[in-house]
SESE-278327 format. One record per residue (C-alpha): residue number from 1; z, y, x. Coordinates in Angstrom, 2 decimals. Layout:
BEGIN
<atom num="NUM" w="Z" v="Y" u="X"/>
...
***
This chain:
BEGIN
<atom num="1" w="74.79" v="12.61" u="24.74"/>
<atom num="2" w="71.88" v="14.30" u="26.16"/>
<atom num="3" w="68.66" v="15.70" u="24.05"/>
<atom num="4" w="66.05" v="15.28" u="26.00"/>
<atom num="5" w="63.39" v="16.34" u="23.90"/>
<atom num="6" w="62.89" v="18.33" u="20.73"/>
<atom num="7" w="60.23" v="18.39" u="18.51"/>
<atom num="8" w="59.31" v="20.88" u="15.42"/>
<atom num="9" w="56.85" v="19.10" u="12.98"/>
<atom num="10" w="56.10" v="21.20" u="10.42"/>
<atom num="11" w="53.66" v="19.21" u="7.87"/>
<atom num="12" w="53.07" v="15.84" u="7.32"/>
<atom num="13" w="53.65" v="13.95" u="10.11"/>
<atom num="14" w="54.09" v="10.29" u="11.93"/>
<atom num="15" w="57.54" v="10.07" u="10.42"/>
<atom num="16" w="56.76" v="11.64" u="6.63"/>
<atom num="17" w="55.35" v="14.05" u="4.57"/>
<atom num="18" w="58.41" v="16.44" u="5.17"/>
<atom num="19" w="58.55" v="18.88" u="7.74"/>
<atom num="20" w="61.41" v="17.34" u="10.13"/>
<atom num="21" w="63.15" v="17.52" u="13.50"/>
<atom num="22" w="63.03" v="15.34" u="16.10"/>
<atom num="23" w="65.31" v="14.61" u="18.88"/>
<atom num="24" w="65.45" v="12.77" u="21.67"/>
<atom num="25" w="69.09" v="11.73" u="22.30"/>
<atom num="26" w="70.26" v="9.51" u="25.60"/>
<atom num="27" w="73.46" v="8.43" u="26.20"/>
<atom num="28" w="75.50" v="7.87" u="29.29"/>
<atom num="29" w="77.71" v="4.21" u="30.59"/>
<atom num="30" w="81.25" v="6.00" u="29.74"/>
<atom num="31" w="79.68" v="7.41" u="25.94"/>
<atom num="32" w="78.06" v="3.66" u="25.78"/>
<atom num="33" w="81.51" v="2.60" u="26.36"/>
<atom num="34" w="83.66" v="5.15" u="24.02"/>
<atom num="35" w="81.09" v="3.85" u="21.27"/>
<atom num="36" w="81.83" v="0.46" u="21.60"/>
<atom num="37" w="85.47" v="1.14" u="21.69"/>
<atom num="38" w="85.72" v="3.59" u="19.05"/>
<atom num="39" w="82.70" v="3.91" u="17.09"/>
<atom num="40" w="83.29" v="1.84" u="14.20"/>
<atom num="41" w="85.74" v="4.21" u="12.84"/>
<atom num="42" w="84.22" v="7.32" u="13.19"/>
<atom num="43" w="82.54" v="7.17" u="9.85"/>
<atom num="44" w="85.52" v="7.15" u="7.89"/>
<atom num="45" w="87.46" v="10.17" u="10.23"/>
<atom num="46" w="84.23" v="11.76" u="9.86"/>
<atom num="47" w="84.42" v="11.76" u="6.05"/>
<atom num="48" w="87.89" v="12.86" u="6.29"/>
<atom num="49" w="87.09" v="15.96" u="8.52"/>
<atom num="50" w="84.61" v="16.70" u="6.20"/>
<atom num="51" w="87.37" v="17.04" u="3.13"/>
<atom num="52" w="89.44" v="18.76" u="5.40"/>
<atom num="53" w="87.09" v="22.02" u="5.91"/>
<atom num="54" w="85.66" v="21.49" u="2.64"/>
<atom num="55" w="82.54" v="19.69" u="2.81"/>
<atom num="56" w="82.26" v="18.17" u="-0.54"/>
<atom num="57" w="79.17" v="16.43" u="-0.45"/>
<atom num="58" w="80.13" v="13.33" u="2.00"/>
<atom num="59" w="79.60" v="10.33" u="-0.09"/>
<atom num="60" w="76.33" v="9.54" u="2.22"/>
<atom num="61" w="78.97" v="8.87" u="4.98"/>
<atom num="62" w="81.23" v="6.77" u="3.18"/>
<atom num="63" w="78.99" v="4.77" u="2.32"/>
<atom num="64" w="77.39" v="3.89" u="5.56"/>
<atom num="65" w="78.11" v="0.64" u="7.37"/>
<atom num="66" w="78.54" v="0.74" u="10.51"/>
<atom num="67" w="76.23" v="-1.35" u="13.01"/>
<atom num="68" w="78.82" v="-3.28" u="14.81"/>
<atom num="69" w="76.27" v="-4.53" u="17.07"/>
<atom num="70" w="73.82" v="-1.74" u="18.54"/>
<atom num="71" w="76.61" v="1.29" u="18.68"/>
<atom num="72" w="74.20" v="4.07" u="20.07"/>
<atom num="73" w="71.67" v="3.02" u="16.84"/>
<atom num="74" w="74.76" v="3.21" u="14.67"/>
<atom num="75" w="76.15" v="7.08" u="16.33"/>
<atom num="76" w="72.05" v="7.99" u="16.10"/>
<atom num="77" w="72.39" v="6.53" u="12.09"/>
<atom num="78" w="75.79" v="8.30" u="11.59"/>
<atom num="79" w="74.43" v="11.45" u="13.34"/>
<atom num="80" w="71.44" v="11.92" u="10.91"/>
<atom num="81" w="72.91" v="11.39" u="8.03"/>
<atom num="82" w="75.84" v="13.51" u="8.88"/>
<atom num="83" w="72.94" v="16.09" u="9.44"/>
<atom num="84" w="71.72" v="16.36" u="6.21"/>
<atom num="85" w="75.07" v="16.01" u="4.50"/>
<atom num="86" w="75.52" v="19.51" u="6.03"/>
<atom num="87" w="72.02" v="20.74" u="4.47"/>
<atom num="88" w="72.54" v="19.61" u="1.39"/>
<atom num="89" w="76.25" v="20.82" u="1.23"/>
<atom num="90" w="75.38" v="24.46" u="1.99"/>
<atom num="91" w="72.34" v="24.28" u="-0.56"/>
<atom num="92" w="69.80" v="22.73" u="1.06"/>
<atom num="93" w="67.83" v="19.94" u="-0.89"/>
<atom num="94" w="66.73" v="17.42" u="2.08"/>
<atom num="95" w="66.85" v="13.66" u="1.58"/>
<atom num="96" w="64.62" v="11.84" u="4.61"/>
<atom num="97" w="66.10" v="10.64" u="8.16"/>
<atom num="98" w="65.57" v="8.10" u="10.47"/>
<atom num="99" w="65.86" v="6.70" u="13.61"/>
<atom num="100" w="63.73" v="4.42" u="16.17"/>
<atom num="101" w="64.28" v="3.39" u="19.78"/>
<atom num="102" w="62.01" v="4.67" u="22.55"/>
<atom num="103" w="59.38" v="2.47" u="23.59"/>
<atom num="104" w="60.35" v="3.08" u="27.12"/>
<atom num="105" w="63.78" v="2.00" u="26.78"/>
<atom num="106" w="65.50" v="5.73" u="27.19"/>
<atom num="107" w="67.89" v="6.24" u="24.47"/>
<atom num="108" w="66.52" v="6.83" u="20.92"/>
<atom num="109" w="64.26" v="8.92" u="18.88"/>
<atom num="110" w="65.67" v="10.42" u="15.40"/>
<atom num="111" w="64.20" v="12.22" u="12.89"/>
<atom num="112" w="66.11" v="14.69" u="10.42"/>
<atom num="113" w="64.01" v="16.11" u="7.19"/>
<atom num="114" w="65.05" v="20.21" u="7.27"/>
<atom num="115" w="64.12" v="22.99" u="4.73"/>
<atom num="116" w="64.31" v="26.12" u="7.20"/>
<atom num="117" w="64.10" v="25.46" u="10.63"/>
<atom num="118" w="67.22" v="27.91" u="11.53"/>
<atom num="119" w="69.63" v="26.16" u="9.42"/>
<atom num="120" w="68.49" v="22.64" u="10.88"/>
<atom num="121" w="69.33" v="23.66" u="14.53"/>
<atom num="122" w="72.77" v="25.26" u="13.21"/>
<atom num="123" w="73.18" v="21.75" u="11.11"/>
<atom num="124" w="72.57" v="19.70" u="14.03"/>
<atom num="125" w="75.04" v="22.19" u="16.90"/>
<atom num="126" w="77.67" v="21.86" u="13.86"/>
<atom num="127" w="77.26" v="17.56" u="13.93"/>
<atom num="128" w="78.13" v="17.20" u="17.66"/>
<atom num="129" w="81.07" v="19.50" u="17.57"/>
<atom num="130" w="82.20" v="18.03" u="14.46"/>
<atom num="131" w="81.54" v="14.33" u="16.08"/>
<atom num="132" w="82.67" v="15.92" u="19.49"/>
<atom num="133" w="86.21" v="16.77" u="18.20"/>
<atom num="134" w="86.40" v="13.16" u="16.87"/>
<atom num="135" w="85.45" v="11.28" u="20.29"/>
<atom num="136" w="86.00" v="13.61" u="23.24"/>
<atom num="137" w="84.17" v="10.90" u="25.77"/>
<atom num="138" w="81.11" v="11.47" u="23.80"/>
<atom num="139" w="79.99" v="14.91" u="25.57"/>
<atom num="140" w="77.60" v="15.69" u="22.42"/>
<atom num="141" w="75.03" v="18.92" u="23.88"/>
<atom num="142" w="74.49" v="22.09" u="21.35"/>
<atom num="143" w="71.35" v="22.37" u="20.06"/>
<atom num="144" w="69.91" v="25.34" u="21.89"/>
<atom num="145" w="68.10" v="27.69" u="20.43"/>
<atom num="146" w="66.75" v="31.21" u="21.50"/>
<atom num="147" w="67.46" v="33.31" u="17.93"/>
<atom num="148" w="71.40" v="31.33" u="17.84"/>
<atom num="149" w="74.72" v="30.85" u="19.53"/>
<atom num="150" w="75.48" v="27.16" u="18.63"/>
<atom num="151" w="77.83" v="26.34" u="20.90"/>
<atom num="152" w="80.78" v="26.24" u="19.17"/>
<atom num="153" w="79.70" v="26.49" u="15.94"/>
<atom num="154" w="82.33" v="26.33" u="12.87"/>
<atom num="155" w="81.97" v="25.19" u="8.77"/>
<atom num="156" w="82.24" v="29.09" u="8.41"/>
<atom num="157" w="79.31" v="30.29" u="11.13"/>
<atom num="158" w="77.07" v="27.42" u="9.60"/>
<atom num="159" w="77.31" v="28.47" u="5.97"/>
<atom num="160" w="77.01" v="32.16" u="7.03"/>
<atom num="161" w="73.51" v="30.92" u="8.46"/>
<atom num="162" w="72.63" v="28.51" u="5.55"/>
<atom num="163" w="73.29" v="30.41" u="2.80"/>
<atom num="164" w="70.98" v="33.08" u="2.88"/>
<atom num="165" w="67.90" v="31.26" u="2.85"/>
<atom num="166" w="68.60" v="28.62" u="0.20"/>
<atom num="167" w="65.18" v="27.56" u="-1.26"/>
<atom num="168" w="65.48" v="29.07" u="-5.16"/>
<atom num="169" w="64.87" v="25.99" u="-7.87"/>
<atom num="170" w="62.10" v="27.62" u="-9.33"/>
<atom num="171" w="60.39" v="27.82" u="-6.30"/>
<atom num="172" w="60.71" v="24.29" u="-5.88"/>
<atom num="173" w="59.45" v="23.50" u="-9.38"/>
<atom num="174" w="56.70" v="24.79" u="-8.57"/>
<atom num="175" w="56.28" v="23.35" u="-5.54"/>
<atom num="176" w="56.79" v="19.85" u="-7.03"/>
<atom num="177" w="54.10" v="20.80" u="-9.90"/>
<atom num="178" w="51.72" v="21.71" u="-7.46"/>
<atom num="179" w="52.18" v="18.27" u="-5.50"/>
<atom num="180" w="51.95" v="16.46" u="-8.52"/>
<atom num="181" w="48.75" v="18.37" u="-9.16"/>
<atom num="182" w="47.14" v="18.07" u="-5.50"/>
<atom num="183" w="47.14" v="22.08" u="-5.50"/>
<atom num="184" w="47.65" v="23.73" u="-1.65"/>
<atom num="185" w="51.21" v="24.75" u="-1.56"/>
<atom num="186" w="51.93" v="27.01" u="1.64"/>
<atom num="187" w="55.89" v="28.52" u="1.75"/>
<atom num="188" w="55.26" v="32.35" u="3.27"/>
<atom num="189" w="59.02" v="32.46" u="4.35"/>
<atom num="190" w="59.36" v="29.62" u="6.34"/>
<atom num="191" w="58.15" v="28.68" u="10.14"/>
<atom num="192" w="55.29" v="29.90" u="11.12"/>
<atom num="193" w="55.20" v="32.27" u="8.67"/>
<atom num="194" w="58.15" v="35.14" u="8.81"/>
<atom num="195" w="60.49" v="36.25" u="5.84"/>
<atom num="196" w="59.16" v="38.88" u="3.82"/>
<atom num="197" w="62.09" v="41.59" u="3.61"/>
<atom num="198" w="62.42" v="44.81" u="1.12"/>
<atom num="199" w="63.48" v="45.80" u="-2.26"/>
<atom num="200" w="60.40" v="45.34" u="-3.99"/>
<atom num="201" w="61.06" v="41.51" u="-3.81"/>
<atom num="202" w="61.16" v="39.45" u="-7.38"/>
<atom num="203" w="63.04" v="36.01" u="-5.39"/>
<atom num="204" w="64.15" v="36.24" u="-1.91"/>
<atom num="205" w="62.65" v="32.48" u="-0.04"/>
<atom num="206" w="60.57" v="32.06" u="-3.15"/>
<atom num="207" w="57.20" v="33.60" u="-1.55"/>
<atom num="208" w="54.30" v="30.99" u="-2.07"/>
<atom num="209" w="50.61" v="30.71" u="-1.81"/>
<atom num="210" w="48.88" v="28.37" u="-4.20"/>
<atom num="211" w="45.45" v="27.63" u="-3.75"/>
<atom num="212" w="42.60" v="27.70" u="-1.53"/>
<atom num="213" w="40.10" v="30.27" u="-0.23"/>
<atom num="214" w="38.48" v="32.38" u="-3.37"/>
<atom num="215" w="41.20" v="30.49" u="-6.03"/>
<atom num="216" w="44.43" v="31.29" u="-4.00"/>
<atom num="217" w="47.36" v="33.42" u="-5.88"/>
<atom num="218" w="50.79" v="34.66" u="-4.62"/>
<atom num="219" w="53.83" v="34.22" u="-6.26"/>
<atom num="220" w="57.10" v="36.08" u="-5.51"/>
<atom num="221" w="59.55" v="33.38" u="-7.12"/>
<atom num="222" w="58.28" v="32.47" u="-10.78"/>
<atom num="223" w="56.32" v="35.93" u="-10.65"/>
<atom num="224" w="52.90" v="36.12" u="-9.89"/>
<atom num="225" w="51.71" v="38.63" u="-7.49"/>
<atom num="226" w="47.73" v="38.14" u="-7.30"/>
<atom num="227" w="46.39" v="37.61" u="-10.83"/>
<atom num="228" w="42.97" v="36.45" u="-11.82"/>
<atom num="229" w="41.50" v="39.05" u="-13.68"/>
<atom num="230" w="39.81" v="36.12" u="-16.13"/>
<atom num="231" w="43.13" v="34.88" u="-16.96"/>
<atom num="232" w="45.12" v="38.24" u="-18.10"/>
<atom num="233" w="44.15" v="37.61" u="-21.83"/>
<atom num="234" w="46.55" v="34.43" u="-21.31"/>
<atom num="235" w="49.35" v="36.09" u="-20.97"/>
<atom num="236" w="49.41" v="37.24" u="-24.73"/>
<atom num="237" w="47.98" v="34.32" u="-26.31"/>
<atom num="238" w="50.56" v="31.58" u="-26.01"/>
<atom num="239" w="48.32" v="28.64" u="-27.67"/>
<atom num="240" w="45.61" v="29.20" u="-25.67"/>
<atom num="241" w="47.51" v="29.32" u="-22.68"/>
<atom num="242" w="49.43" v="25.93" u="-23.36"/>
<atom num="243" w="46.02" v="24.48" u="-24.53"/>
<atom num="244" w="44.44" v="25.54" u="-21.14"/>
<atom num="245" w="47.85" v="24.14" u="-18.96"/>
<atom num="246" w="47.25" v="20.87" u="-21.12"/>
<atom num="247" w="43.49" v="20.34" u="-20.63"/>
<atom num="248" w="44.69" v="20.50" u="-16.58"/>
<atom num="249" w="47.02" v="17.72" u="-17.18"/>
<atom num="250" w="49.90" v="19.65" u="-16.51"/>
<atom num="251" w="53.25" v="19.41" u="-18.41"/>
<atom num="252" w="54.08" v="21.90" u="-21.39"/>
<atom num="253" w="57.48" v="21.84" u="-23.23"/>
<atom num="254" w="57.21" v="20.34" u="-27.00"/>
<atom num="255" w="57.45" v="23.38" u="-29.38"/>
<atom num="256" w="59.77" v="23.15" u="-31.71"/>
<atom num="257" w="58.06" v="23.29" u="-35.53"/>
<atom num="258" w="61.00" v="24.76" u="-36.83"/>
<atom num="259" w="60.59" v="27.41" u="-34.65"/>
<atom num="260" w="60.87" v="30.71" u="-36.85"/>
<atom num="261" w="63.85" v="29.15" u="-38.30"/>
<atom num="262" w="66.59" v="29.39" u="-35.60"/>
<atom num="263" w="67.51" v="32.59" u="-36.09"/>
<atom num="264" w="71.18" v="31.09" u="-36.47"/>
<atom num="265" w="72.87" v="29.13" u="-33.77"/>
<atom num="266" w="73.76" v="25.76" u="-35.90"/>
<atom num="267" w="69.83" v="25.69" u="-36.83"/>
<atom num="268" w="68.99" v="26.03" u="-32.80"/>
<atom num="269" w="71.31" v="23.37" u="-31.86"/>
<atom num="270" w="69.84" v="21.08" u="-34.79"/>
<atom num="271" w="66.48" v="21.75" u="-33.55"/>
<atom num="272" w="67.51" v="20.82" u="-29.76"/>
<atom num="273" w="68.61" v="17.54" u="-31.07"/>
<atom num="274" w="65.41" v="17.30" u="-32.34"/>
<atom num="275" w="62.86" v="17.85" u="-29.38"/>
<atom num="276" w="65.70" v="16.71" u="-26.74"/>
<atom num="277" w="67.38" v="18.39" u="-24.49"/>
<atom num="278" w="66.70" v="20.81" u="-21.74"/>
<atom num="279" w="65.49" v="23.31" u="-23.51"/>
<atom num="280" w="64.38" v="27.01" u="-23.41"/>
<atom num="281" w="64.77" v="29.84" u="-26.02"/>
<atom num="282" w="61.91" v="32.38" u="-25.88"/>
<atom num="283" w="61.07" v="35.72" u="-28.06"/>
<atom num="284" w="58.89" v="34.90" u="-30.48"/>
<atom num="285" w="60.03" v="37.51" u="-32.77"/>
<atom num="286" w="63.32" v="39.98" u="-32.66"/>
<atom num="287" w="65.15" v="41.12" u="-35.43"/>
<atom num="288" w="68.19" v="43.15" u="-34.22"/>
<atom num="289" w="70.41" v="40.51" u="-32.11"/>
<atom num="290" w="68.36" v="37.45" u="-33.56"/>
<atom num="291" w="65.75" v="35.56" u="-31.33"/>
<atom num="292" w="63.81" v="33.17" u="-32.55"/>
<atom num="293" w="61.53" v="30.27" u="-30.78"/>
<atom num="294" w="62.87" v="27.21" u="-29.14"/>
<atom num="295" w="60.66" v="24.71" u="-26.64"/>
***
């Protein structure tokens, strides 16, 4: 299997609104032939591979069916989902993949959703060995990159690349909100932009701009960096601050009326039941050990 091409899109794009990776992949008469031979069961020695060096997350692969009748769509299918199995099994939250012929008949086009471009090449080198080692005929190509030695990459080598810069869930909250709220959302630590290093960080990956122009602000995680001058008085008056987050349509927790009565655990569990679970404890008042104030 040959990649022809190799595309980073970054924004929203042809193929979605994620930023994504796309390949051009081509395949040769004797890996045309090992698919039609063989191809059908790779999905379920795949899956057991995956067990084997402890991949939990493979349920997207045992569920797939096999395309009996195009076998290079099928591999392309199998390889892009085995792609973001990979992602998502080292911490990565990516969901979108896809694959179309070329218009020009030469192989076929697919399209992996990625997080940080780094990990995506590593996730992609670590999908043809793994598929490699399953069907030798298919001579699957590394993903080459300038920073990384892919070539014979292992479970271990990916995860010592993925790991490190896991998108934190707060970070992602907030990215979400400000989706939901058609606010700019631009993450500092990921391509183009370069990772911000030191030990003044708050959230390692969580760096984000919100905002446009004169309105922008920088948050370090759930931190902000760059704060309004006109909206300091905020921070120490709660009800005006939820009143001013609900006149923006955006979601506030339900406040618990029984508030200043959980100083005991049995009355903060009663009042959970009551609003519904999550839920968040917060200092409205301290006496000794006890906290009150439940949302």
């Amino acid at each position: 299997m040959e990649i022809t091409e190799k595309l980073w899109l970054i924004g929203t794009n042809r193929r979605c609104d994620k930023p994504i990776v796309e390949l051009q992949l081509l395949f040769n008469p004797l890996e045309q032939t090992a698919l039609e031979q063989a191809g059908g069961s790779l999905p379920h020695t795949l899956s057991s591979l995956l067990s084997d060096i402890g991949v939990d997350d493979s349920r997207g692969l045992l569920d797939y069916q096999y395309d009996a009748v195009d076998h290079q769509l099928a591999f392309c299918q199998l390889f892009t989902k085995l792609v973001l199995v990979l992602q998502n099994a080292a911490g990565h939250r990516v969901y979108e993949s896809g694959v179309v012929a070329d218009h020009a008949d030469r192989g076929y086009w697919i399209w992996i959703e990625y997080e940080h471009d780094a990990v995506a090449a590593a996730a992609v080198s670590l999908a043809s060995c793994l598929l490699g080692s399953l069907e030798p005929r298919l001579q699957l190509a590394a993903f080459q990159e300038d920073a990384l030695e892919l070539q014979n990459i292992s479970w271990e080598d990916f995860l010592a690349v993925a790991r490190p810069p896991v998108l934190p869930l707060e970070a992602q909250a907030i990215i979400d909100a400000a989706q939901a709220s058609n606010i700019p959302c631009v993450k500092l630590e990921r391509m183009p932009y370069k990772q911000v290093e030191g030990r003044f960080r708050i959230r390692p990956n969580g760096l984000l701009k919100l905002g446009h122009g004169p309105y922008q602000q920088i948050v370090d995680g759930s931190i902000c960096v760059s704060r309004d001058a006109s909206l300091m008085p905020l921070l120490a008056d709660r009800k005006a601050r939820r009143a001013l987050l609900s006149n923006q349509g955006l979601p506030v927790p339900t406040i618990d009326p029984q508030a200043g009565n959980c100083a005991l655990s049995k009355h903060a569990l009663r009042a959970a039941g009551q609003i519904g679970y999550p839920v968040t404890l917060t200092v409205m008042a301290a006496n000794g050990q006890q906290f009150h104030g439940l949302t």
